[in-house]
C-alpha positions in Angstrom: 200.2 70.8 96.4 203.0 70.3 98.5 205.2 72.5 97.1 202.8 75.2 97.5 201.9 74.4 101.2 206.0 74.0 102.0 206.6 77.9 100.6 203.7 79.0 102.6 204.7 77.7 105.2 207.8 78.6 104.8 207.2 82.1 104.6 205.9 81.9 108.0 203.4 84.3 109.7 203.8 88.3 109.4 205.4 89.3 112.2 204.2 92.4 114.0 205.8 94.9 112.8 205.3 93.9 109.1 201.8 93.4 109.8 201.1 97.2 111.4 203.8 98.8 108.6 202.2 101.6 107.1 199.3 101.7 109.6 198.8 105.1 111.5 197.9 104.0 115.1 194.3 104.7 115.8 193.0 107.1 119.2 192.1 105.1 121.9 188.4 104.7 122.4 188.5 106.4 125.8 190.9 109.2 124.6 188.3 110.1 121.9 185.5 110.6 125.0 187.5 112.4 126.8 188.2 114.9 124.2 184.4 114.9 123.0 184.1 115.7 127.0 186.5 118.7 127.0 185.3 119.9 123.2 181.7 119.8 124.6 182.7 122.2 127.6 184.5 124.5 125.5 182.2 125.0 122.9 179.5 125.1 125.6 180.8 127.8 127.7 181.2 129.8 124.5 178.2 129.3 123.1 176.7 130.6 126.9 179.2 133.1 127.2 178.9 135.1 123.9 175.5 134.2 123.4 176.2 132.2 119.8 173.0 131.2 118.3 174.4 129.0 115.7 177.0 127.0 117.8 173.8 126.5 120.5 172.3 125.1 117.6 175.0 122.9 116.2 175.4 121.3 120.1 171.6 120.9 120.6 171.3 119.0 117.2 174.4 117.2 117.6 173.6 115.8 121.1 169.6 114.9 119.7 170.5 113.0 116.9 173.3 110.8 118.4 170.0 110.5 121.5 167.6 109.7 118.1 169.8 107.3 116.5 170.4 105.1 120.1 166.4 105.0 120.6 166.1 104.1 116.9 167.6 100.7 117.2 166.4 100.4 121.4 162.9 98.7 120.9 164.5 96.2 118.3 167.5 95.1 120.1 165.4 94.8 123.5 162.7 92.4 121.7 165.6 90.0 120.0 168.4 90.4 122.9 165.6 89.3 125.6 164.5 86.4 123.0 167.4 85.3 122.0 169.1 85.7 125.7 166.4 83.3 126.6 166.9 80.2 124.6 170.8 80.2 124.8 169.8 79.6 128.4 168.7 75.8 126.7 172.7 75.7 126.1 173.5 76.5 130.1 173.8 74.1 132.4 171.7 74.6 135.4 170.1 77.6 133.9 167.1 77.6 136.2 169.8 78.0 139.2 172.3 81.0 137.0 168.6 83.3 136.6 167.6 83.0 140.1 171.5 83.4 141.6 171.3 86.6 139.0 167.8 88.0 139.9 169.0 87.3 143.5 172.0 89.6 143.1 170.4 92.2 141.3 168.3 92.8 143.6 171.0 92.5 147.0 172.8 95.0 145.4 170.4 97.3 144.9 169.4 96.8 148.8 172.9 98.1 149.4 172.7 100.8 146.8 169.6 102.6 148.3 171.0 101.8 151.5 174.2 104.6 150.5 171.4 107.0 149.0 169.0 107.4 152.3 172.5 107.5 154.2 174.1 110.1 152.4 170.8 112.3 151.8 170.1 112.0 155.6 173.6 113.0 156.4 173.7 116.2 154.0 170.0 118.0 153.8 170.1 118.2 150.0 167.0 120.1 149.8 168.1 123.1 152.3 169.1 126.1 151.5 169.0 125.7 147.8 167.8 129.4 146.5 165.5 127.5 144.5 161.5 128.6 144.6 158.4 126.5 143.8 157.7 128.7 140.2 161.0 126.1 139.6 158.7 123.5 139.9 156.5 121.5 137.3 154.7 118.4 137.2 156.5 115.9 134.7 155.3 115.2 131.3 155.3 111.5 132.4 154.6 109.8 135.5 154.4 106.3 136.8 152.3 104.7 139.4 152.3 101.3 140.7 148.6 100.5 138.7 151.1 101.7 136.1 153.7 99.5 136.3 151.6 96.4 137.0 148.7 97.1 133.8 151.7 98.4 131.8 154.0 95.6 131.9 151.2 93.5 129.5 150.8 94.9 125.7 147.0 95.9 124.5 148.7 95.2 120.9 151.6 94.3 119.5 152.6 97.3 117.6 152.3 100.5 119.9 155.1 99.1 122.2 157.5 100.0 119.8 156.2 102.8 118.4 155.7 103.9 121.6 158.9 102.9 123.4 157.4 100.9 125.9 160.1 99.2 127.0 158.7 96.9 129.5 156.3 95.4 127.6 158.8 94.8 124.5 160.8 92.8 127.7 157.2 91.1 128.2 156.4 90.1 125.1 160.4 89.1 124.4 160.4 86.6 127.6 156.7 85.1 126.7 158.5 84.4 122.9 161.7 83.0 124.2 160.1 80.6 126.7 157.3 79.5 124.1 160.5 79.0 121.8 162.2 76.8 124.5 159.0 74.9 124.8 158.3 74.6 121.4 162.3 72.5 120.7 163.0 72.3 117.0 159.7 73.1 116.1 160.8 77.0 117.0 164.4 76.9 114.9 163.7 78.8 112.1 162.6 81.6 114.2 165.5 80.9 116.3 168.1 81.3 113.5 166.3 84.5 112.4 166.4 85.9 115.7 170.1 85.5 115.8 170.6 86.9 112.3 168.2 90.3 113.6 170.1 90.9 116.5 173.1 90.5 114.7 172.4 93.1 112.5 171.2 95.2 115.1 174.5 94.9 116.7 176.4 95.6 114.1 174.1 99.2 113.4 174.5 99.9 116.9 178.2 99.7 116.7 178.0 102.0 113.8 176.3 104.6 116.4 178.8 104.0 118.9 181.6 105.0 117.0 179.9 108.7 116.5 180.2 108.2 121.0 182.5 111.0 121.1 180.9 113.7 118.4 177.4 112.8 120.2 179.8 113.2 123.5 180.3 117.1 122.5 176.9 118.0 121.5 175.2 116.3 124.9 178.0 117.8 127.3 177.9 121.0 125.3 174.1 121.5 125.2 174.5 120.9 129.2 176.8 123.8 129.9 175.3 126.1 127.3 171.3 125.4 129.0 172.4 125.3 132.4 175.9 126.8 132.7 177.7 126.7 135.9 175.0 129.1 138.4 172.4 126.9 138.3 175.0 123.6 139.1 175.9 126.2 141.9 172.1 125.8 143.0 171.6 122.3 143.4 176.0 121.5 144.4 175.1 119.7 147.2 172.4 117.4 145.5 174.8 116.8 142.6 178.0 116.1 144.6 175.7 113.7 146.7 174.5 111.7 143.6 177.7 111.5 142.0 179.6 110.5 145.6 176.8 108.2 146.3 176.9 106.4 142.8 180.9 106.7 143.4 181.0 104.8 146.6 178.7 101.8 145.0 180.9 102.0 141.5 184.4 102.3 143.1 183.7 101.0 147.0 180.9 97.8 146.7 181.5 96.2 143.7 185.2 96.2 143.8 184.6 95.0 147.4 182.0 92.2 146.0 184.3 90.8 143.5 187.1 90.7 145.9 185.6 88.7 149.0 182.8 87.2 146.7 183.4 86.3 143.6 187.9 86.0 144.8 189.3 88.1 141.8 190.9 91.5 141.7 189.0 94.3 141.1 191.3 96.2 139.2 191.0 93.4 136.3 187.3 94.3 136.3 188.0 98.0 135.6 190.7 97.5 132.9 188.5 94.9 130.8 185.1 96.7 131.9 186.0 100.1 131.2 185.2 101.0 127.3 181.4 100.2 128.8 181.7 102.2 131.8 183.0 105.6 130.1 180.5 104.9 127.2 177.2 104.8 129.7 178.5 108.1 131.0 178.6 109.6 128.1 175.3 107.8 125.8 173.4 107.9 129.1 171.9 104.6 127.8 172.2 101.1 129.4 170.2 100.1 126.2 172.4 101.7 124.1 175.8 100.4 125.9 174.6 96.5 125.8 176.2 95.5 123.1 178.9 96.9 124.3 178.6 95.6 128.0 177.7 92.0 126.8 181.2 92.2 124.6 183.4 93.1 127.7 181.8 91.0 130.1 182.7 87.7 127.8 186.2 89.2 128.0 186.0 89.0 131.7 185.5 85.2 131.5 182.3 84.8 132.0 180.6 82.3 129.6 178.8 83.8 126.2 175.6 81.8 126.6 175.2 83.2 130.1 176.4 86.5 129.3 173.8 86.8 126.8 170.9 86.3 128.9 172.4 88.0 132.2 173.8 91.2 130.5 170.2 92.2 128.5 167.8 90.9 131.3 170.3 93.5 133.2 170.3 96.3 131.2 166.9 96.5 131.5 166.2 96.0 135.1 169.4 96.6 136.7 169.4 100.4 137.4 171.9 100.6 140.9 172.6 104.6 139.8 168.8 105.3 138.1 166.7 103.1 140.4 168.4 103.0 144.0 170.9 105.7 145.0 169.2 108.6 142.6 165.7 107.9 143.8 166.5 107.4 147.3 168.6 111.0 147.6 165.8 113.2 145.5 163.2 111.9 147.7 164.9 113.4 150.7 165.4 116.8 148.1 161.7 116.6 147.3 160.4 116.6 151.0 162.9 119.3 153.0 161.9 121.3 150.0 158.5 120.9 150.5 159.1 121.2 154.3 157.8 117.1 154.3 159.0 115.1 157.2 160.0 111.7 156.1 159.7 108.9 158.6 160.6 105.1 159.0 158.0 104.2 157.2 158.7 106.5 154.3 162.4 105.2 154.0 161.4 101.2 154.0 158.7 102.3 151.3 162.1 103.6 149.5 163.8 100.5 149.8 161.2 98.2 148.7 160.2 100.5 145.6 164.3 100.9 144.8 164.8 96.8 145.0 161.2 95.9 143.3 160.6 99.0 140.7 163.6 99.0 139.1 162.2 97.8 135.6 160.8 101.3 135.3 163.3 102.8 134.6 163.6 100.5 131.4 167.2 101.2 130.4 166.6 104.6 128.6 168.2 107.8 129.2 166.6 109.4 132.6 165.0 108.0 135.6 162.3 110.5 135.9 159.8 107.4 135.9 161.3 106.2 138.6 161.6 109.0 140.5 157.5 109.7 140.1 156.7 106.0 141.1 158.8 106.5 144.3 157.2 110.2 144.8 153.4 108.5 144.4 154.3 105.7 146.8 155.6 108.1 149.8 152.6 111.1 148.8 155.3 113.1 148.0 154.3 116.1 145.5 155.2 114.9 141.8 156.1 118.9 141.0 158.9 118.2 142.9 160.4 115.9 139.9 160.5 119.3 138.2 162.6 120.7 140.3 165.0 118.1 139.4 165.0 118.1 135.1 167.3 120.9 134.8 170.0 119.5 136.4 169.0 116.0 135.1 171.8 115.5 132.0 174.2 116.0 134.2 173.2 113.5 137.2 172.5 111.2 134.8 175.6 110.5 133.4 177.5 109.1 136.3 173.6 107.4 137.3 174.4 105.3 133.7 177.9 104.2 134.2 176.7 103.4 137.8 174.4 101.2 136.0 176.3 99.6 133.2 179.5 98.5 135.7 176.4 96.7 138.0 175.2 95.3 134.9 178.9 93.4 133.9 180.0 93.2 137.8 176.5 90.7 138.4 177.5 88.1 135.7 181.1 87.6 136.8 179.9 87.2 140.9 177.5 85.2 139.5 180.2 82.6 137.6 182.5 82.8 139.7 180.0 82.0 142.5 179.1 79.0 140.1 183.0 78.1 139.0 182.3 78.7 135.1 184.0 81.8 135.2 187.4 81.6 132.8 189.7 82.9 135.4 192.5 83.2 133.2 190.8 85.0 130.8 189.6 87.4 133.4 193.7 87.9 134.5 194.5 89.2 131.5 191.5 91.3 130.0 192.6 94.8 129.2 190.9 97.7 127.8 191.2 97.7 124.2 190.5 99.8 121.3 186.6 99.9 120.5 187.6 98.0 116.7 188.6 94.4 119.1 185.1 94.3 120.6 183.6 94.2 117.2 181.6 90.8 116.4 183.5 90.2 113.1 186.7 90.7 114.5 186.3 88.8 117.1 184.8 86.1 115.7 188.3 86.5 112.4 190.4 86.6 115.6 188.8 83.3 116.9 189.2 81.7 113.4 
């Protein structure tokens, strides 16, 4: 017994280079995105420019089935992240206080997001002089109202929310679980424990889908140039370059500015450990879809797993700075100097208030056109102007979700460091890494 511990010991550890011998370094994670991003114009411009039926196909299909497979696992991974980010809030300390101090936050920085949006639309007249003619416009297929989003946020049954996607309600019916499990103690293990086991799995199928990020990456940007190509981008240039400078300006000018003179850490640190997330959002277009993701960088960061998993999903689907605030804010200003509508004090509070209280609308899935019709119906502002707006859509909406995702890690790290549970050192040194370390099982080897 001895003898055989002695000569293992004695061998000593593999040392790196033995370890990685014979191993062919793998692409970076953000490498393989970027390439998916340049593939996707190539094959995009083609397939506009010599009119290839076949490669339109393959990028239309491509893009809709990476889309498909994210939705597929959405309703189940909101229901069991919202549960189960519930009760780890019974291993917090002072949980009551980290919920409010994060609700508080969301919704400050979403003041300050809309705040950029009604500055930069007032500053550049989207809506003027854009060539474009009302036979551009169409009422949405879907709408949202505030009767809406009040009735809609409780279930008539149990099943059609996730048949139907209704996000909100899965949220509703995940939260009324999670407390009843709090309440219930040890009564409510069981579930508990096969709650965890769900998600898990979950997790792990998601992770599956996020590998096929940059072949989804080429369909999606692909379809994009081949539908829309660069003439109509030419049509709506200033409403693009203002959604994607104002979404800029929050994602590279507040929260770096936050986490510097709020939360004392350097911001830089936050982009290198944050960033796998960020440039997946742009890509997936899904908050939903990135959480996993998000939750796994944001522990990086230093900030604790129990809180992390309850800040990052109640985030993901109500923290919407790109979707909710700076998006809805600068299309409403589109919608009336197209329609030749003035817009008034009253009109730009009504903004504001619907931008920092509506934001659950928008419910974490790819688009915001919810949003944008609950905003519209609030100010009287014709809802055929949303249509206007869905051609262009893909492409605002990628820089809207990586808007979104960075809000959704930034919030939990002000938050603990505000608190003093943030692991400072841990934060110092995250890095981004390759997607394989933010894998549950290797972390959880790597712990061991």
């Amino acid at each position: 017994m001895t003898s055989g511990t002695s000569a293992r010991d004695s061998a000593g550890p593999p040392s790196p280079s033995s370890s990685s011998r014979g191993r062919i370094p793998g692409v970076p994670f953000w490498a393989q995105i970027l390439l998916g991003l340049l593939l996707g114009v190539l094959l995009g411009w083609v397939a506009r420019s010599g009119d290839i039926s076949w490669l339109a196909t393959a990028l239309t299909k491509t893009g809709e089935i990476f889309v498909q497979l994210l939705k597929l696992a959405v309703a189940p991974l909101v229901f069991f992240a919202i549960m189960v980010s519930i009760t780890n809030l019974r291993n917090v300390h002072n949980a009551a206080r980290l919920a409010t101090r994060t609700l508080l936050w969301f919704m400050a920085t979403s003041l300050i997001a809309v705040a950029i949006g009604l500055l930069i639309g007032l500053l550049t007249n989207p809506g003027a002089g854009t060539g474009l003619s009302t036979d551009d416009a169409g009422k949405p297929e879907e709408s949202g109202s505030w009767l809406d989003f009040l009735t809609g946020i409780i279930p008539t049954d149990i099943i059609t929310p996730f048949t139907e996607l209704q996000v909100l309600q899965i949220v509703f019916m995940a939260a009324v679980v999670g407390v009843a499990a709090l309440k219930l103690g040890e009564k409510a293990a069981p579930l508990l424990s096969v709650g965890e086991a769900v998600l898990a799995l979950l997790q792990k199928a998601l992770w599956w889908i996020i590998r096929l990020a940059p072949i989804g990456t080429v369909g999606l940007i692909g379809t994009a140039i081949k539908d829309y190509g660069w003439d109509l981008i030419g049509k709506y240039a200033t409403f693009t370059a203002d959604i994607y400078i104002g979404c800029a300006l929050v994602l590279f000018g507040v929260y770096p500015l936050l986490l510097a003179t709020v939360a004392k850490v350097n911001p830089l640190q936050f982009f290198r450990g944050a960033w796998p997330a960020i440039q997946l959002a742009f890509v997936s277009r899904s908050s939903v879809g990135t959480m996993p993701l998000t939750q796994k960088v944001t522990e990086r960061l230093g900030v604790p797993r129990e809180y992390a998993s309850f800040a990052v999903p109640f985030g993901s689907t109500t923290k919407m700075d790109g979707c909710a605030s700076v998006y809805p804010a600068i299309a409403a200003i589109f919608i009336g100097e197209f329609y030749g509508i003035e817009l008034g004090l009253r009109e730009y509070l009504l903004i504001v208030f619907v931008s920092v209280i509506g934001s659950a609308a928008t419910a974490g899935l790819t688009g915001a056109t919810v949003m944008l019709t609950l905003t519209l119906s609030t100010l009287g502002l014709p809802l055929a102007g949303v249509g206007l707006l869905l051609a262009i859509d893909p492409i605002l909406d990628m820089m809207r979700t990586a808007t979104n995702v960075a809000g959704q890690a930034v919030i939990p790290v002000l938050v603990s460091a505000r608190e003093k549970i943030l692991d400072r050192d841990k934060y110092a040194s995250a890095r981004g890494a390759r997607l394989d370390a933010f894998e549950p099982e290797v972390q959880s080897a790597a712990a061991a």
